[in-house]
C-alpha positions as CSV (number, residue, x, y, z in Angstrom):
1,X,175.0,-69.6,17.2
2,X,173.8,-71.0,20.1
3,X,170.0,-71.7,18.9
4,X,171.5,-73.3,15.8
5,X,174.1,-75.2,17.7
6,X,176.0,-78.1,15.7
7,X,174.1,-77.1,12.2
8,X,175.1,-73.6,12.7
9,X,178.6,-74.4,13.0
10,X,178.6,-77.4,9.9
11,X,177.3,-74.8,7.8
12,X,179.7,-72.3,8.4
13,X,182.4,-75.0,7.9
14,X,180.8,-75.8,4.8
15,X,180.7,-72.2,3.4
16,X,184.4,-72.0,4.2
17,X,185.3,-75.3,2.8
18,X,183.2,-74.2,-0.6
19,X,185.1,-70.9,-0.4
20,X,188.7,-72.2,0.1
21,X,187.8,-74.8,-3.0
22,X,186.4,-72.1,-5.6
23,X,189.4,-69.9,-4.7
24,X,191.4,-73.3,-5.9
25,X,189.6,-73.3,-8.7
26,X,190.4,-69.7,-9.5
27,X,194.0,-70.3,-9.1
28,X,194.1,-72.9,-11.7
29,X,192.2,-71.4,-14.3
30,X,193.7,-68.1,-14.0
31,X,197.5,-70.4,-13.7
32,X,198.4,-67.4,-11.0
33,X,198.3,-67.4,-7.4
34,X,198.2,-63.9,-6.8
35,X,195.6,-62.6,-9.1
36,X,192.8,-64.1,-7.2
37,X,194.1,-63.1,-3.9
38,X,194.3,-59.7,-4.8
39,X,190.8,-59.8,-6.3
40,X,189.6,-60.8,-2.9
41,X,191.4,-58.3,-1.1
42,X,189.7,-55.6,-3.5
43,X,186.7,-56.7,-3.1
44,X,187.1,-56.5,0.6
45,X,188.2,-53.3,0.3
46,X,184.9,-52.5,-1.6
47,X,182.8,-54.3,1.0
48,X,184.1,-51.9,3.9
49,X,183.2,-49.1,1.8
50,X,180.1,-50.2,0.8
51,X,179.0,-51.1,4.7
52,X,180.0,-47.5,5.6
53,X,177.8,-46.3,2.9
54,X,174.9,-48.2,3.9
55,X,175.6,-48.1,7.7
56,X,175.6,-44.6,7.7
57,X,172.1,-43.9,5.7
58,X,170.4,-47.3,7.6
59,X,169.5,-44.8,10.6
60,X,167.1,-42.2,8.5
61,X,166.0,-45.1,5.9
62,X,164.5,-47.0,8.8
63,X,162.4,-43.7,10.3
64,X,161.2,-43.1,6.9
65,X,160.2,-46.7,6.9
66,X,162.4,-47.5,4.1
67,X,164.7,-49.3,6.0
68,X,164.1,-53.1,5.0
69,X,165.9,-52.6,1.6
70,X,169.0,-50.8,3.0
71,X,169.2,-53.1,5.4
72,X,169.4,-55.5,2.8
73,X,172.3,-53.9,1.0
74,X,174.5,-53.5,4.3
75,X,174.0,-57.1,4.6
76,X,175.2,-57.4,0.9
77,X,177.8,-55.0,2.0
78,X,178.7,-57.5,4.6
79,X,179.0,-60.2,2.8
80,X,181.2,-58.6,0.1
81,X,183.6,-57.8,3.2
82,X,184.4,-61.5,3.9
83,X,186.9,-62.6,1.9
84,X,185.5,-65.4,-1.2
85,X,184.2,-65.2,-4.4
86,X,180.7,-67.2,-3.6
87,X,179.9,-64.7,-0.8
88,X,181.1,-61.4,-3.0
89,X,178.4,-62.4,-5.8
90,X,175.5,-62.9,-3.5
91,X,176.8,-59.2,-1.9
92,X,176.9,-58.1,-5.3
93,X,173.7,-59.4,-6.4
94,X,172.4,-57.8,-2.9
95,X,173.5,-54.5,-4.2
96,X,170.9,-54.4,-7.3
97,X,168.1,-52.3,-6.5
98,X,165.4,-54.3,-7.9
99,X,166.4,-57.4,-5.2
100,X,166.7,-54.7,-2.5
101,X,163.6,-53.7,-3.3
102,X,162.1,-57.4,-3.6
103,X,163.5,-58.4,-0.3
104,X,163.0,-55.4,1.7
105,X,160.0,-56.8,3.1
106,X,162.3,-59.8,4.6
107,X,164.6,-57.0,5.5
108,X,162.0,-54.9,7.4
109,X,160.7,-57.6,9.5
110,X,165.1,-58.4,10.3
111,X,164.9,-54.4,11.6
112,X,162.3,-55.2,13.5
113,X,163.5,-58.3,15.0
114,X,166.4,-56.9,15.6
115,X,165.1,-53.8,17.3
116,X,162.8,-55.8,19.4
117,X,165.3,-57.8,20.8
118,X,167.6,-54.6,21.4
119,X,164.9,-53.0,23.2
120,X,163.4,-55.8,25.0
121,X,166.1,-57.5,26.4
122,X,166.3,-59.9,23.7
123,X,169.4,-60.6,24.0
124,X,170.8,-63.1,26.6
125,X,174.1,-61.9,28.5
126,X,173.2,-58.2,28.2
127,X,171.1,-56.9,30.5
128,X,167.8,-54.4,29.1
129,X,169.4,-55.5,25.9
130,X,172.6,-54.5,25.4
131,X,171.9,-50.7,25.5
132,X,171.9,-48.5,28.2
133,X,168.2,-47.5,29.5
134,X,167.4,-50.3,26.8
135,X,164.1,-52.7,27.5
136,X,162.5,-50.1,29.7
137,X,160.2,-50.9,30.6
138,X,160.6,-54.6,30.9
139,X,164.1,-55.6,29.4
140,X,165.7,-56.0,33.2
141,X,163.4,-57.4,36.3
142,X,161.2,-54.5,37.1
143,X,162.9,-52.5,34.4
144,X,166.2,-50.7,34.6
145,X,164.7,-48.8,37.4
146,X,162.6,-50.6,39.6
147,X,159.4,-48.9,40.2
148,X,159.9,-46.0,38.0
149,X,158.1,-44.8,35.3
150,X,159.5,-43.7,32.3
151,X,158.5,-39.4,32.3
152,X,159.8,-40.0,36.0
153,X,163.2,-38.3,37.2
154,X,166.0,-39.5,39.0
155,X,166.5,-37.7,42.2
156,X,170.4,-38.2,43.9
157,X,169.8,-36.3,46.8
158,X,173.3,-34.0,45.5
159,X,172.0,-30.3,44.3
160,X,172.0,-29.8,40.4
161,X,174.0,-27.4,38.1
162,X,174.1,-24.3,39.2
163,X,172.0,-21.8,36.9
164,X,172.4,-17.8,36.2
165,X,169.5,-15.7,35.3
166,X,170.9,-13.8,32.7
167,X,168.2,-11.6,32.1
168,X,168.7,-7.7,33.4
169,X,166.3,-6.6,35.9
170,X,163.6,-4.2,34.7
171,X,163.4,-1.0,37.5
Protein backbone atom coordinates (compact mmCIF):
# COMPACT_ATOMS: atom_id res chain seq x y z
CA UNK A 1 0.00 0.00 0.00
CA UNK A 2 2.74 2.14 0.51
CA UNK A 3 3.48 2.99 -3.31
CA UNK A 4 -0.30 3.70 -3.67
CA UNK A 5 -0.48 5.57 -0.50
CA UNK A 6 -3.87 7.72 0.11
CA UNK A 7 -5.44 6.28 -3.34
CA UNK A 8 -4.68 2.85 -2.27
CA UNK A 9 -6.48 3.25 0.92
CA UNK A 10 -9.71 5.47 -0.74
CA UNK A 11 -10.18 2.68 -2.99
CA UNK A 12 -10.27 0.11 -0.61
CA UNK A 13 -12.75 2.27 1.51
CA UNK A 14 -14.69 2.56 -1.48
CA UNK A 15 -14.85 -1.16 -2.34
CA UNK A 16 -16.06 -1.72 1.20
CA UNK A 17 -18.51 1.10 1.26
CA UNK A 18 -19.94 -0.42 -2.25
CA UNK A 19 -19.94 -3.81 -0.62
CA UNK A 20 -21.70 -2.96 2.73
CA UNK A 21 -24.44 -0.99 0.32
CA UNK A 22 -25.18 -3.92 -2.21
CA UNK A 23 -25.41 -6.24 0.81
CA UNK A 24 -28.21 -3.44 1.88
CA UNK A 25 -29.72 -3.82 -1.10
CA UNK A 26 -29.82 -7.65 -0.90
CA UNK A 27 -31.48 -7.41 2.42
CA UNK A 28 -34.29 -5.43 1.15
CA UNK A 29 -35.11 -7.22 -1.86
CA UNK A 30 -34.84 -10.52 -0.36
CA UNK A 31 -37.05 -8.73 2.99
CA UNK A 32 -34.52 -11.23 5.23
CA UNK A 33 -31.50 -10.38 7.00
CA UNK A 34 -30.13 -13.69 7.22
CA UNK A 35 -30.34 -15.08 3.76
CA UNK A 36 -27.71 -12.84 2.39
CA UNK A 37 -25.42 -13.32 5.26
CA UNK A 38 -25.41 -16.78 4.96
CA UNK A 39 -24.95 -16.56 1.20
CA UNK A 40 -21.77 -14.77 1.96
CA UNK A 41 -20.59 -17.03 4.40
CA UNK A 42 -21.01 -19.92 1.73
CA UNK A 43 -19.42 -18.34 -0.61
CA UNK A 44 -16.55 -17.80 1.63
CA UNK A 45 -16.51 -21.14 2.36
CA UNK A 46 -16.30 -21.85 -1.40
CA UNK A 47 -13.51 -19.27 -1.88
CA UNK A 48 -11.16 -21.16 0.82
CA UNK A 49 -11.71 -24.21 -1.06
CA UNK A 50 -11.23 -22.94 -4.26
CA UNK A 51 -7.70 -21.14 -3.15
CA UNK A 52 -6.57 -24.54 -1.84
CA UNK A 53 -7.36 -26.00 -5.15
CA UNK A 54 -5.57 -23.53 -7.09
CA UNK A 55 -2.75 -22.91 -4.44
CA UNK A 56 -1.87 -26.35 -4.52
CA UNK A 57 -1.56 -26.93 -8.46
CA UNK A 58 0.02 -23.01 -8.92
CA UNK A 59 3.57 -24.78 -8.15
CA UNK A 60 3.64 -27.43 -11.28
CA UNK A 61 1.33 -24.99 -13.57
CA UNK A 62 4.04 -22.30 -13.34
CA UNK A 63 7.19 -24.90 -14.30
CA UNK A 64 5.11 -26.07 -17.12
CA UNK A 65 4.76 -22.49 -18.00
CA UNK A 66 1.10 -22.55 -17.59
CA UNK A 67 1.06 -20.67 -14.67
CA UNK A 68 -0.41 -17.17 -15.71
CA UNK A 69 -4.01 -18.57 -15.97
CA UNK A 70 -3.98 -20.42 -12.53
CA UNK A 71 -2.63 -17.77 -11.08
CA UNK A 72 -5.46 -16.02 -12.33
CA UNK A 73 -8.00 -18.30 -10.76
CA UNK A 74 -6.36 -18.25 -7.16
CA UNK A 75 -6.68 -14.70 -7.47
CA UNK A 76 -10.47 -15.37 -8.39
CA UNK A 77 -10.29 -17.75 -5.54
CA UNK A 78 -9.21 -14.90 -3.41
CA UNK A 79 -11.47 -12.74 -4.11
CA UNK A 80 -14.46 -15.09 -3.67
CA UNK A 81 -12.97 -15.53 0.04
CA UNK A 82 -13.66 -11.96 1.10
CA UNK A 83 -16.84 -11.59 2.13
CA UNK A 84 -19.39 -9.37 -0.68
CA UNK A 85 -21.36 -10.10 -3.44
CA UNK A 86 -19.44 -7.53 -6.03
CA UNK A 87 -16.07 -9.21 -5.19
CA UNK A 88 -17.66 -13.02 -5.39
CA UNK A 89 -18.87 -12.37 -9.13
CA UNK A 90 -15.63 -10.95 -10.46
CA UNK A 91 -14.00 -14.34 -8.47
CA UNK A 92 -16.57 -16.19 -10.17
CA UNK A 93 -16.22 -14.73 -13.49
CA UNK A 94 -12.28 -15.38 -12.77
CA UNK A 95 -13.09 -18.97 -12.48
CA UNK A 96 -14.34 -19.39 -16.34
CA UNK A 97 -11.69 -20.93 -18.30
CA UNK A 98 -12.02 -18.93 -21.33
CA UNK A 99 -11.06 -15.47 -19.08
CA UNK A 100 -8.25 -17.51 -17.40
CA UNK A 101 -7.11 -18.32 -20.48
CA UNK A 102 -7.52 -14.58 -21.82
CA UNK A 103 -5.76 -13.03 -18.91
CA UNK A 104 -3.15 -15.49 -18.30
CA UNK A 105 -0.74 -13.43 -20.15
CA UNK A 106 -1.48 -10.55 -17.40
CA UNK A 107 -1.15 -13.36 -14.95
CA UNK A 108 2.22 -14.67 -16.18
CA UNK A 109 3.87 -11.40 -16.18
CA UNK A 110 2.19 -11.01 -12.00
CA UNK A 111 4.38 -14.61 -11.52
CA UNK A 112 7.04 -13.09 -12.74
CA UNK A 113 6.86 -9.96 -10.91
CA UNK A 114 6.24 -11.58 -8.11
CA UNK A 115 9.12 -14.00 -8.40
CA UNK A 116 11.52 -11.29 -9.22
CA UNK A 117 10.87 -9.46 -6.31
CA UNK A 118 10.99 -12.72 -4.15
CA UNK A 119 14.23 -13.54 -5.43
CA UNK A 120 15.80 -10.21 -5.79
CA UNK A 121 15.15 -8.67 -2.74
CA UNK A 122 12.21 -6.87 -3.96
CA UNK A 123 10.73 -6.55 -1.13
CA UNK A 124 11.54 -3.80 1.37
CA UNK A 125 11.72 -5.02 5.15
CA UNK A 126 12.92 -8.51 4.26
CA UNK A 127 16.16 -8.98 3.67
CA UNK A 128 17.28 -11.29 0.16
CA UNK A 129 13.59 -11.11 -0.18
CA UNK A 130 11.78 -12.64 2.25
CA UNK A 131 13.17 -16.20 1.66
CA UNK A 132 15.92 -17.78 3.09
CA UNK A 133 19.11 -17.91 0.67
CA UNK A 134 16.60 -15.67 -1.49
CA UNK A 135 18.29 -12.76 -3.82
CA UNK A 136 21.57 -14.66 -4.03
CA UNK A 137 23.28 -13.37 -5.60
CA UNK A 138 22.37 -9.76 -5.07
CA UNK A 139 19.09 -9.57 -2.92
CA UNK A 140 21.31 -8.58 0.50
CA UNK A 141 24.71 -6.31 0.09
CA UNK A 142 27.21 -8.65 -1.32
CA UNK A 143 24.60 -11.39 -1.32
CA UNK A 144 23.59 -13.52 1.62
CA UNK A 145 27.12 -14.56 1.85
CA UNK A 146 29.54 -12.10 1.16
CA UNK A 147 32.08 -13.14 -1.24
CA UNK A 148 30.74 -16.53 -2.01
CA UNK A 149 29.74 -17.95 -4.95
CA UNK A 150 26.79 -19.92 -5.28
CA UNK A 151 28.35 -23.89 -6.19
CA UNK A 152 30.62 -22.75 -3.08
CA UNK A 153 30.33 -24.54 0.41
CA UNK A 154 30.10 -23.37 3.81
CA UNK A 155 32.88 -24.57 5.85
CA UNK A 156 32.22 -24.20 10.12
CA UNK A 157 35.38 -25.31 11.12
CA UNK A 158 33.10 -28.35 13.33
CA UNK A 159 33.72 -31.99 11.62
CA UNK A 160 30.58 -33.24 9.57
CA UNK A 161 28.26 -36.35 10.10
CA UNK A 162 29.88 -39.19 10.74
CA UNK A 163 29.67 -41.79 7.76
CA UNK A 164 29.91 -45.80 7.68
CA UNK A 165 31.18 -47.64 4.78
CA UNK A 166 28.76 -50.25 4.58
CA UNK A 167 30.28 -52.17 1.97
CA UNK A 168 31.99 -55.72 3.12
CA UNK A 169 35.58 -55.91 2.38
CA UNK A 170 36.57 -58.17 -0.61
CA UNK A 171 39.78 -60.67 0.74
Amino acid sequence: MRRFGCLGILLVIALLTLEFYVLLIAMDLMKDILAPLLIMAVMTVIGVKLAQFHAKRLPQALLSGQGGGRLIALIGALLILIPGFITDVIGLILQIPLVQRLFSKVGMVLAASLVKRAMGGGFKGFPGGGFPGAGFPGGMPGGPFPGMKPDEHITTGKPGPKTYDVKPDKD
